[in-house]
C-alpha positions, -999 to 999 in steps of 0.1 A, spaced: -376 -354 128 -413 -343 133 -410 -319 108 -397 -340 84 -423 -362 85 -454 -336 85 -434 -325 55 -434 -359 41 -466 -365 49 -479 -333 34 -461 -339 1 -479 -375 1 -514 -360 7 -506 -333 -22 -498 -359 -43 -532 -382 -37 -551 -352 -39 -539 -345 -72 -540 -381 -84 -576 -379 -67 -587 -347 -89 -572 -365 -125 -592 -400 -112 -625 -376 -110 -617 -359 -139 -615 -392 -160 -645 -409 -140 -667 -376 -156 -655 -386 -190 -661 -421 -185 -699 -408 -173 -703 -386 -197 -694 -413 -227 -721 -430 -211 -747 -404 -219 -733 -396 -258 -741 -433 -266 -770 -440 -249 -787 -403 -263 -801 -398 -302 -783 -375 -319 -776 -364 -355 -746 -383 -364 -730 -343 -368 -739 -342 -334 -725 -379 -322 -692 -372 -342 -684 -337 -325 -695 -347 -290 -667 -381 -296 -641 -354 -306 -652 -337 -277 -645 -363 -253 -616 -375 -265 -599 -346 -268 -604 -338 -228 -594 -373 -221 -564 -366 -238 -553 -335 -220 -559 -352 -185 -525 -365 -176 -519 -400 -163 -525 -410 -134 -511 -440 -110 -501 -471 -134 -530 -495 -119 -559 -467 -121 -547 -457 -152 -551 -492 -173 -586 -501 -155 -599 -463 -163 -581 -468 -201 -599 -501 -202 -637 -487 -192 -628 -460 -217 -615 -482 -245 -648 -505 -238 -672 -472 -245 -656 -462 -274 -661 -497 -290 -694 -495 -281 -699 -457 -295 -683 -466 -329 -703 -498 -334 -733 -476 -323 -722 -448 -347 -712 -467 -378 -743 -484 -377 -760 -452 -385 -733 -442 -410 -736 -476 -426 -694 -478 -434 -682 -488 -465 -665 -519 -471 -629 -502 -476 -635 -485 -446 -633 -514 -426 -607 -527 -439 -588 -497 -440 -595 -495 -400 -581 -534 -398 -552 -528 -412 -547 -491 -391 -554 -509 -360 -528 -541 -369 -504 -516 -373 -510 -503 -338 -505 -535 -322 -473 -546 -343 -461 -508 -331 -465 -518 -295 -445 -550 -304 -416 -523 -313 -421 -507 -280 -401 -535 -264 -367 -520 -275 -373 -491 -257 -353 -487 -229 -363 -456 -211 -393 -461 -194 -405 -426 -193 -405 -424 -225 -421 -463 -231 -450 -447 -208 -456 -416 -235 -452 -437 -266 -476 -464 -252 -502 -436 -242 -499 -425 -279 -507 -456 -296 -533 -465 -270 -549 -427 -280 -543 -437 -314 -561 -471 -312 -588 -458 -296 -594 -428 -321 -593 -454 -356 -631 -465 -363 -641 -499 -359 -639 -528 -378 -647 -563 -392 -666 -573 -368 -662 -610 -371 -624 -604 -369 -627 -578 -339 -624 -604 -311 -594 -616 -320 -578 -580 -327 -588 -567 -293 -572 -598 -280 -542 -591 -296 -541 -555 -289 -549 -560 -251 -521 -589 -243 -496 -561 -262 -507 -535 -238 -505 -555 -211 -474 -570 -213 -454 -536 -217 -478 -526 -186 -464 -557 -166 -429 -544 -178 -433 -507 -165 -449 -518 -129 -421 -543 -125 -394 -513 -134 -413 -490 -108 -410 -518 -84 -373 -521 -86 -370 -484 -88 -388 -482 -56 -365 -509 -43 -336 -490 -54 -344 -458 -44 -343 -471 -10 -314 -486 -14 -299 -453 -27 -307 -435 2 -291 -453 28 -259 -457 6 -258 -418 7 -267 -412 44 -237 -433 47 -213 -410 25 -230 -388 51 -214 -403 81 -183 -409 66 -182 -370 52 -191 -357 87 -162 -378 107 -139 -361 79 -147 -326 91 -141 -331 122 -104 -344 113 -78 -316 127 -51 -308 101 -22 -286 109 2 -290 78 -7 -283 37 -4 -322 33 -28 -329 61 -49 -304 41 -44 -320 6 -49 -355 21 -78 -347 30 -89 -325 8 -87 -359 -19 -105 -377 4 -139 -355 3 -137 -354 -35 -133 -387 -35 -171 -391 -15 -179 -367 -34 -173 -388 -71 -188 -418 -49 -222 -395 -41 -224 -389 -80 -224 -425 -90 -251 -431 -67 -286 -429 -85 -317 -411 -75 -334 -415 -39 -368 -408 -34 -377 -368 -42 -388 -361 -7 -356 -373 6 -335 -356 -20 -333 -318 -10 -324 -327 24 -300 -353 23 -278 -332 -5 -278 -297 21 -267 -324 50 -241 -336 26 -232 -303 12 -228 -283 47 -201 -307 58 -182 -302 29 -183 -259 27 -172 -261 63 -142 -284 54 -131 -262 20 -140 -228 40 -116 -242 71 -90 -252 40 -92 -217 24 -91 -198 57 -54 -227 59 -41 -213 27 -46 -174 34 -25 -177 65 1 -197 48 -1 -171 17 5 -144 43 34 -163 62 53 -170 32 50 -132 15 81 -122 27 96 -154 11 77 -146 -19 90 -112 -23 127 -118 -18 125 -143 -42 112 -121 -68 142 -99 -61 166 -127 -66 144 -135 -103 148 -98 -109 189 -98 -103 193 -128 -124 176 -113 -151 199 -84 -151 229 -105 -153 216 -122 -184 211 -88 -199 248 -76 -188 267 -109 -199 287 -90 -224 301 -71 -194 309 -97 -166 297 -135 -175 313 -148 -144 291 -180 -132 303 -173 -92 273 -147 -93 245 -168 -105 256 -194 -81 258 -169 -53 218 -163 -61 215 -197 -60 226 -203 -25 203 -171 -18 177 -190 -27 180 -221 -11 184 -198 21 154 -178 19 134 -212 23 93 -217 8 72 -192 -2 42 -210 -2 33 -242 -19 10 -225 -50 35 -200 -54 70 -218 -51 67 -239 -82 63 -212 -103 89 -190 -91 111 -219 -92 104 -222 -127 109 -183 -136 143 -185 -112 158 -214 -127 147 -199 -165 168 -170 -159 199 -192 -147 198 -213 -181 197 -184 -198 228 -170 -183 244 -201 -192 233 -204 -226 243 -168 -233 275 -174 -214 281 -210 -238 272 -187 -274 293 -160 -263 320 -181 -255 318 -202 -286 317 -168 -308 348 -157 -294 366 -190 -302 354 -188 -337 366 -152 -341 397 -162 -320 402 -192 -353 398 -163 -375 423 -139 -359 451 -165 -361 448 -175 -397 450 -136 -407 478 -137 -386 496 -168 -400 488 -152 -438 504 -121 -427 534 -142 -417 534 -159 -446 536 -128 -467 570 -116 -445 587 -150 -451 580 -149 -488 
């Protein structure tokens, strides 16, 4: 149990580190904005340094969903300060601001659209897109900018509210999850400890741990430190079960070869019958095999069925034969007395 939770507790401080390192990682963007707006530069200069930035913040992967809207939200208020800052040197024409309104409407009637999205994951990508996509179109009208941000921002956060409250539940279900299948668990482990002498027993049972085992399958995810662990627990009871069962069904496979073998014999003899019927078609020698068979008793549950079937083939086809042979003769019998009749025929006349 200690183990487990230095293991758990390593895996959590793994984790913060590396949601510590991206935080950082942003925070020097975020300072090193800063320093591009507040410096003169040569508008070649301003415009490589913000493709610059932007492309590292980019490439920086997301972080937790709370520090990643207030870090998007320092970041989104720099680069409406660099491009009011920027444009005012580059003195945009009037199409381009208008081409920029209508870019950035789109955005925000494209996060409208985002609220048919049912996976989350990918909600969480597509809104990263169009909030990179936002922040990369130029700015504005500036007498219409308050109300577009406004716009923009109660998009953004309302499919923001929607992912924390799917986390949450996730969370919540996770949980839930994991007790359902440390359950199965218990229920899986008093299984294996079940004795069973006879093949029922065995099959019984045997429909019983596939049954947990479609039950386990339905259950959804529980949390990834938990996952690996639970499963081998899981697992382990069932190999010893269906390694006990195979070990079952070798012995009763050697048991029963003797069975198996005479019975062949008698699937062998009947064959040779069939192919002799012209010679003897007496039915006292199939049923003689018959009664063999019946004698000899099971050889073995997987392979009795199937000689069964083989046996009793080569019986219907004695029969068969037996039933066209007979009916040949009958015919040629029919054939015989009306040459005969004719020939009488002939003497009377």
């Amino acid at each position: 149990m200690i183990i487990i939770k230095k293991k758990k507790q390593k895996s959590k401080e793994k984790k913060a580190k590396k949601e510590k390192i991206k935080i950082q990682s942003k925070e020097d963007i975020l300072k090193k904005f800063e320093f591009l707006i507040t410096k003169n530069e040569e508008l070649g200069d301003l415009a490589r340094g913000i493709k610059e930035i932007r492309t590292e913040w980019n490439k920086i992967e997301a972080v937790s969903p709370k520090s990643e809207h207030l870090l998007q939200k320092k970041f989104s208020k720099l680069n409406e300060s660099f491009n009011y800052n920027f444009n005012i040197y580059k003195e945009l024409k009037e199409n381009d601001l208008k081409r920029n309104f209508s870019l950035k409407n789109q955005v925000i009637h494209e996060l409208k659209n985002l609220d048919f999205i049912k996976d989350f994951n990918k909600l969480q990508v597509e809104l990263k897109i169009l909030q990179n996509k936002w922040e990369e179109i130029g700015p504005t009208f500036k007498e219409h900018w308050d109300d577009l941000k406004k716009k923009y921002w109660s998009e953004v956060h309302i499919i923001q509210k929607k992912i924390n409250a799917f986390y949450s539940k996730l969370k919540s279900n996770l949980k839930e999850n994991l007790e359902n299948k440390k359950r199965l668990i218990e229920e899986v482990k008093l299984l294996s400890e079940k004795e069973s002498k006879t093949a029922k027993e065995w099959d019984i049972l045997s429909n019983q741990f596939k049954e947990l085992q479609e039950q386990w399958k339905k259950i959804g995810p529980v949390p990834k430190t938990e996952n690996e662990k639970i499963w081998k627990e899981f697992r382990s009871y069932l190999d010893i079960f269906f390694n006990e069962r195979k070990e079952f069904i070798n012995v009763e496979k050697n048991n029963n070869k003797e069975n198996y073998e005479s019975k062949i014999k008698l699937i062998e003899t009947a064959q040779k019958y069939v192919e002799n019927i012209q010679n003897d078609s007496n039915p006292v020698l199939i049923k003689k095999l018959q009664i063999k068979w019946k004698e000899i008793g099971n050889a073995g549950r997987f392979a009795e069925q199937k000689l069964w079937k083989k046996f009793r083939h080569q019986c219907d086809s004695f029969f068969e034969v037996k039933n066209q042979t007979r009916i040949a003769n009958i015919s040629a019998e029919k054939e015989n007395l009306i040459a005969k009749k004719t020939i009488i025929d002939k003497f009377k006349k």
